[in-house]
N, C-alpha and C positions, 0 to 999 in steps of 0.2 A: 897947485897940482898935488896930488894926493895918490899914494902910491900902496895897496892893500897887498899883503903877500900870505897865500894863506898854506898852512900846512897839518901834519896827522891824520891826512886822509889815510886808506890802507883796505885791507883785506880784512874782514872780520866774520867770524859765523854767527847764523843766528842766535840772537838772544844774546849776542856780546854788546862791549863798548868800544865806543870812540872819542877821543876828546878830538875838533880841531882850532886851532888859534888860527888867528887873523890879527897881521899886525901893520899898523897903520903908520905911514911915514909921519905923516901930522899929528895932533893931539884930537881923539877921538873926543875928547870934552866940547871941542868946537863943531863937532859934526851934529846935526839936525837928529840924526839917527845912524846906526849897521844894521845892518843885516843879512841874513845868511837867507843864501836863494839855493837852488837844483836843479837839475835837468839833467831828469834819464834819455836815454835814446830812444830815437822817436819823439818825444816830450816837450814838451814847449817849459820854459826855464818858470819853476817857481817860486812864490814864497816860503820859507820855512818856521823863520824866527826872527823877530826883531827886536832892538835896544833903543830906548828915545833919550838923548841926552838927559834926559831925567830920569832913568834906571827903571822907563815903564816897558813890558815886557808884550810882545802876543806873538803868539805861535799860532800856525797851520793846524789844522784839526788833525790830521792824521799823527802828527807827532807832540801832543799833548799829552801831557804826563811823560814822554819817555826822553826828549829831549830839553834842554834848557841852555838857554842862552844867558852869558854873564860876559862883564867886563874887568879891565883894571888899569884905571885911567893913568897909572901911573906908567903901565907897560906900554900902553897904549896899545893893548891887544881885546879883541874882546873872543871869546870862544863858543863852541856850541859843544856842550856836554849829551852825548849821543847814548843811550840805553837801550835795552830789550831790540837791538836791533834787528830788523825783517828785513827779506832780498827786499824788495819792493822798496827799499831806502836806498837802495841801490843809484849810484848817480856822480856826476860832478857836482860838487859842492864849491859855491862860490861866496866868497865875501863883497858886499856894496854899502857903499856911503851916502850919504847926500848930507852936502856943506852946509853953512847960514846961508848962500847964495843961489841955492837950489840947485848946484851941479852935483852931476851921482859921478861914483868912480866904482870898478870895478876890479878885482884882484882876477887873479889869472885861472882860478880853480882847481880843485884839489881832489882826486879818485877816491869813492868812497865804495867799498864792494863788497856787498854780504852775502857769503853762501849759506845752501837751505841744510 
C-alpha cells in the first residue's frame, strides 16, 4: 500500500506560479510511473503530467511549455512546477501512482485557484 500526500496547491493570479509536491510513502524508484491528474467542476478528472520510472516525461497539450513535472528519488516526492498560470488551470490537482503490479494509488488532492 502506497500512500501519496500532495500539497502547494493555493490561490494564484493569473500569469503566476505554483509549485506542488507529492510525496510518496514508498520509494517512487519502484513505481511504474506518477502522475499529476485534475478535475475542474463539472469535468471529468484529467491527465496533466507524467514521470516514467525512467525520468521519461509527457504532458497534456494545454500545459506544455508552462508546466513541468520532476522528481527526487531521494525525497520521494515528485512535483509539478506550474507557470504562466490561466483560470482555466483552475482545479483539484491530484497525485497517482501505478506499482510494478499494476495497482494505481491516489493522493487525496490539492486546490489549485487562478484568478483572472
Amino acid at each position: 500500500q502506497v500512500q501519496l500526500v500532495e500539497s502547494g496547491g493555493g490561490l494564484a493570479q493569473a500569469g503566476g506560479s505554483l509549485t506542488l509536491s507529492c510525496v510518496a510513502s514508498g520509494s517512487i524508484a519502484d513505481m511504474n510511473y506518477i502522475a499529476w491528474h485534475r478535475q475542474a467542476p463539472g469535468k471529468h478528472r484529467e491527465l496533466v503530467a507524467a514521470i516514467t520510472s525512467g525520468g521519461s516525461t509527457n504532458y497534456e497539450d494545454h500545459v506544455k511549455g508552462r508546466f513541468t513535472i520532476s522528481r527526487d528519488t531521494v525525497k520521494n516526492t515528485v512535483y509539478l512546477q506550474m507557470n504562466s498560470l490561466k483560470p482555466e488551470d483552475t482545479a483539484v490537482y491530484y497525485c497517482k501512482a501505478e506499482d510494478r503490479l499494476g495497482f494505481y494509488y491516489w493522493g487525496q488532492g490539492t486546490q489549485v485557484t487562478v484568478s483572472s
